[in-house]
C-alpha positions in Angstrom: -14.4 -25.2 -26.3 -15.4 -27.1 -23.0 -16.0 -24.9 -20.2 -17.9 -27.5 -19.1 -16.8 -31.1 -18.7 -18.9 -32.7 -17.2 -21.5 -32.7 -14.3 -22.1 -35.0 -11.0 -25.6 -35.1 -9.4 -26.1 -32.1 -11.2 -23.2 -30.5 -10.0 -21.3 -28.9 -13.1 -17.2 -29.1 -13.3 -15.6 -26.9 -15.0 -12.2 -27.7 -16.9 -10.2 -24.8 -15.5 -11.5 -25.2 -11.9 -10.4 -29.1 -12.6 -6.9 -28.5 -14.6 -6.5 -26.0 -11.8 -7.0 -29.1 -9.2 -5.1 -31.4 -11.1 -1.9 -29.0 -11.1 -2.1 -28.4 -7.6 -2.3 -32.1 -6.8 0.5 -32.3 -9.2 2.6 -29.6 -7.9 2.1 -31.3 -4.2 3.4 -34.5 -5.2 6.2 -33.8 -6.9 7.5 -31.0 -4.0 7.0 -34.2 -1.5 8.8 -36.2 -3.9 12.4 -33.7 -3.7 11.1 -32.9 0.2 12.0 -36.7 1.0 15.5 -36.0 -0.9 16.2 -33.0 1.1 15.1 -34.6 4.2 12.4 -31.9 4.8 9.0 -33.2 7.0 6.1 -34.2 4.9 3.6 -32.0 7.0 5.6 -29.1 5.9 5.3 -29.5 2.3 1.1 -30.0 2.8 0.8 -26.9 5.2 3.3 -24.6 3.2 1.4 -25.8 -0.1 -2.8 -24.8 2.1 -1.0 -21.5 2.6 0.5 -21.0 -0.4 -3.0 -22.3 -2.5 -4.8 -19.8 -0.9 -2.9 -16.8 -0.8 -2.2 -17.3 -4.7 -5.8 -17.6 -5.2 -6.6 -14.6 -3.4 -3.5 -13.0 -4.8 -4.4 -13.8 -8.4 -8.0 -12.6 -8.2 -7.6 -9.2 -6.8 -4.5 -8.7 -9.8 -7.1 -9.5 -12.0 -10.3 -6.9 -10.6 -7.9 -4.4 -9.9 -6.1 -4.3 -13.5 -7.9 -5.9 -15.7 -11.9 -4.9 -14.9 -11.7 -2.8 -12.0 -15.3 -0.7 -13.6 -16.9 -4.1 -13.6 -16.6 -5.2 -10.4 -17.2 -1.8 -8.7 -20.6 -2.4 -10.3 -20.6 -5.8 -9.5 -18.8 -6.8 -6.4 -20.4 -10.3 -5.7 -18.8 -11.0 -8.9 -15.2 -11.2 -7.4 -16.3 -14.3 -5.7 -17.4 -16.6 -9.2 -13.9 -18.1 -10.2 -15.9 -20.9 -12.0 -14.7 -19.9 -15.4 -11.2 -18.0 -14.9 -10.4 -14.4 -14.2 -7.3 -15.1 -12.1 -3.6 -13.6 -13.1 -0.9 -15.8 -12.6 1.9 -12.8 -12.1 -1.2 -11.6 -8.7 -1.2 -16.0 -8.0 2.7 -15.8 -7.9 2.9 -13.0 -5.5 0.4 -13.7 -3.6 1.6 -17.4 -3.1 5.3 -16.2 -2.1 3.9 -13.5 0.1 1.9 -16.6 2.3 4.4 -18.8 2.2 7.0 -16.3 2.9 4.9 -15.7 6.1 5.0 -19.1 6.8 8.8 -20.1 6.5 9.5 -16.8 8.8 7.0 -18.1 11.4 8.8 -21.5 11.4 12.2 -20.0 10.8 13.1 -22.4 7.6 15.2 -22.0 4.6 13.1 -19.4 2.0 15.6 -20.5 -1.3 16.1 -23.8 -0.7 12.2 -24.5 0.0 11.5 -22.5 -3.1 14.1 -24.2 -5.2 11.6 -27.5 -3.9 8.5 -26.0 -5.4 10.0 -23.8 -8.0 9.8 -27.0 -11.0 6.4 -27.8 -10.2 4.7 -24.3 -10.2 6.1 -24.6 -14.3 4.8 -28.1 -14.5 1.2 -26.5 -12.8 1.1 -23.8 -14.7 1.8 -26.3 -17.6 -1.6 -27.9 -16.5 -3.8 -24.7 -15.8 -3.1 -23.3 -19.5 -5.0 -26.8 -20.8 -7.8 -25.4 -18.8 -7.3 -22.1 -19.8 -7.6 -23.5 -23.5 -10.7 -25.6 -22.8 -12.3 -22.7 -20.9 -11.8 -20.0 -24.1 -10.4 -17.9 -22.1 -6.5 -16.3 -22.3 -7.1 -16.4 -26.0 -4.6 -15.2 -28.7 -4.8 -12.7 -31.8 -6.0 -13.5 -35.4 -4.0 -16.0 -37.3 -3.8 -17.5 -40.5 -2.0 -20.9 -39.8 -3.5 -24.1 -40.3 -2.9 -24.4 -36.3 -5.4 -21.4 -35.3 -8.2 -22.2 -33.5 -11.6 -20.1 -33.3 -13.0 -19.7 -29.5 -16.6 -19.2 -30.0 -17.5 -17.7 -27.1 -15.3 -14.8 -28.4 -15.6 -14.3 -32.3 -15.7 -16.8 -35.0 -12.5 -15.6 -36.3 -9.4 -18.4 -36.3 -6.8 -16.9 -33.5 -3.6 -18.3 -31.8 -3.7 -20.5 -29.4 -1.7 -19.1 -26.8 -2.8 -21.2 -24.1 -0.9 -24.1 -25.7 1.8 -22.3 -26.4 2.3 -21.7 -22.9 1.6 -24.7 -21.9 4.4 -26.5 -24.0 6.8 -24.4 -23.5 6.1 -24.4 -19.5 6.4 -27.8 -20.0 10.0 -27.2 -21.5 10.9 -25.3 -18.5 9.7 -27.9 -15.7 12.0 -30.2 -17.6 15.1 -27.9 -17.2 14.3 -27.1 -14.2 14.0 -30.6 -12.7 17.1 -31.4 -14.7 18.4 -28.9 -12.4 17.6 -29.3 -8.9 20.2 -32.2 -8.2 22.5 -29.8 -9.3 22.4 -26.7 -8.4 25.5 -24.8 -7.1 23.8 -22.9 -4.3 20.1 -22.7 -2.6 17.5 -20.2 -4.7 19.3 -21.6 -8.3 16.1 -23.4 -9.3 13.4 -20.9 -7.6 15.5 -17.5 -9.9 15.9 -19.7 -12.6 12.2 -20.5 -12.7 11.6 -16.5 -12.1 13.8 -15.6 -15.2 12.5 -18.5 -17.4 9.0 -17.4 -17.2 9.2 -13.6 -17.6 11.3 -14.7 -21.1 8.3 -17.0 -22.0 5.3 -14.6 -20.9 7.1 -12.0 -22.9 7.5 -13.8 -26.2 3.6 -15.5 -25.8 2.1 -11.7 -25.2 3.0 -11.1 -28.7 0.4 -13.2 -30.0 -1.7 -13.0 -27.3 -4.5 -10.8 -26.1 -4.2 -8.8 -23.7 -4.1 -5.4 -21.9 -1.6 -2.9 -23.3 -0.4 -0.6 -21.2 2.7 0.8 -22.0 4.2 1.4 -25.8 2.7 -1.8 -27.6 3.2 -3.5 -24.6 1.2 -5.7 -22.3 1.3 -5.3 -18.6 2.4 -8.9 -18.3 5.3 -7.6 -21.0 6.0 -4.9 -18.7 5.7 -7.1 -15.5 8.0 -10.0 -17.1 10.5 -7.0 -17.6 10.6 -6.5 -14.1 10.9 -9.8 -12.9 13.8 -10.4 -14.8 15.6 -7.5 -13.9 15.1 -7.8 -10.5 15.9 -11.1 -10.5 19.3 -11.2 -12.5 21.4 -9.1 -9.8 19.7 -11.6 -7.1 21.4 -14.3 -8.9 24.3 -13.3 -9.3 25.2 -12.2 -5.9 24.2 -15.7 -5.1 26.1 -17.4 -7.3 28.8 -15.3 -6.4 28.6 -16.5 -2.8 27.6 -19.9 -3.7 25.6 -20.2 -0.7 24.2 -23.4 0.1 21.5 -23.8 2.8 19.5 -26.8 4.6 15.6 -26.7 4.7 15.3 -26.5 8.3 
C-alpha cells in the first residue's frame, strides 16, 4: 500500500486525497464537455460542481462519524476534520452533493434531471478514480480470500483479502461507459442521472459481499441495505418518467 505518494517541500500527498482531486477534475471536464452540447453556460457547470464538492464532502464525512465510529469521534472530535487518509461514505457524498446542488438549481430556477443526466456519467467515472485511491490508501478493504488475485493490506492483517476497491473501480468503470453511451440517447430528461442511481445500488450490493463492512441488518451491510433503498425508490421514479417521456432544457 501507498498512503503516501509522495511529498513536496515536505508537504506529504496522500493517494486518496490525490485520486480524489483527479476525479473531481475529471468529473468537471467531462460535465463541461456534454454542457457545451446541451448549450448550458460554462460558469454554471464550475459553480454547480464548488457547491456540489463541498456539500458531498461534508455530506460524506458526517455519514461516516455518525454510522460507522460515532464512539470515536465523541471522544475525539477534532478528528472529524483529518480526511488525509479516507473516512468519507460515498452513499453521505452522494446525498450531500444532490442536496447542494439541488439548492443551487432551485435558486437559479434550472432543469434538476437534465443537469443531473450532465453529471450523472462522470460521478461513475469519479468514483471509478477514488476507489484507485481507496486501494492505494488500504482502506475499504475486502474479506479473506484464497485466489491468486487477493491482496494483503498491511496496515490491516497480513492475511491475503479481496480487493474490493478494484472491483469497484472496474466495474464503475463499466457503468460510466453505458452511461455515456447513453446520454445522446436518452428518451426523456433524468434517464442517465436514475439509471446511474439504479446501476450503483446493483454494484454496491454485489461488492458488499466480499467486502468489509458494517452489518446491520440480517447478514447485511448498511450500504446492502442503503443500495436496497435506492433502487426501490428509484424504479417507480423512472417509470413514471418514462411513461411521460418528458424532455426538458437546462435552463
Amino acid at each position: 500500500m501507498c498512503p503516501v505518494l509522495f511529498q513536496v517541500g515536505g508537504l506529504p500527498i496522500y493517494s486518496y486525497g490525490l485520486m480524489l482531486a483527479i476525479a473531481v477534475a475529471v468529473g468537471l471536464f467531462g460535465a463541461l464537455k456534454l454542457a457545451r452540447i446541451e448549450g448550458c453556460e460554462e460558469d454554471l457547470i464550475y459553480e454547480l460542481t464548488i457547491v456540489m464538492v463541498v456539500c458531498g464532502i461534508l455530506g460524506a464525512r458526517l455519514f461516516y462519524v455518525v454510522f460507522y465510529a460515532p464512539d470515536y469521534f465523541a471522544a475525539n472530535p477534532w478528528a472529524v476534520l483529518d480526511l488525509r487518509t479516507g473516512g468519507l461514505v460515498f452513499y453521505g457524498g452522494l446525498l450531500g452533493g444532490l442536496l447542494g446542488g439541488l439548492g443551487y438549481i432551485v435558486k437559479k430556477r434550472l432543469s434538476f434531471w437534465n443537469l443531473a443526466d450532465i453529471f450523472a456519467p462522470f460521478l461513475a467515472l469519479g468514483y471509478s478514480i477514488a476507489r484507485i485511491g481507496c486501494f492505494l490508501n488500504g482502506c475499504c478493504y475486502g474479506k479473506p480470500t484464497e485466489l491468486p488475485w487477493g491482496v494483503v493490506f498491511p496496515s490491516v492483517d497480513l492475511v491475503s483479502r479481496h480487493p474490493t476497491q478494484l472491483y469497484s473501480s472496474f466495474l464503475s468503470l463499466l457503468l460510466f461507459t453505458f452511461l455515456y453511451w447513453l446520454f445522446p440517447r436518452r428518451s426523456f430528461s433524468g434517464q442517465v442521472f436514475l439509471t446511474y442511481l439504479a446501476g450503483y445500488g446493483v454494484v454496491r450490493f454485489i461488492i458488499e459481499f466480499w467486502r468489509e463492512n458494517l452489518v446491520v441488518w440480517h447478514g447485511f451491510t448498511i450500504a446492502q441495505v442503503t443500495a436496497v433503498l435506492v433502487i426501490l425508490m428509484v424504479i417507480p421514479i423512472y417509470l413514471s418518467r418514462k411513461k411521460n417521456k418528458k424532455y426538458e432544457r437546462v435552463l
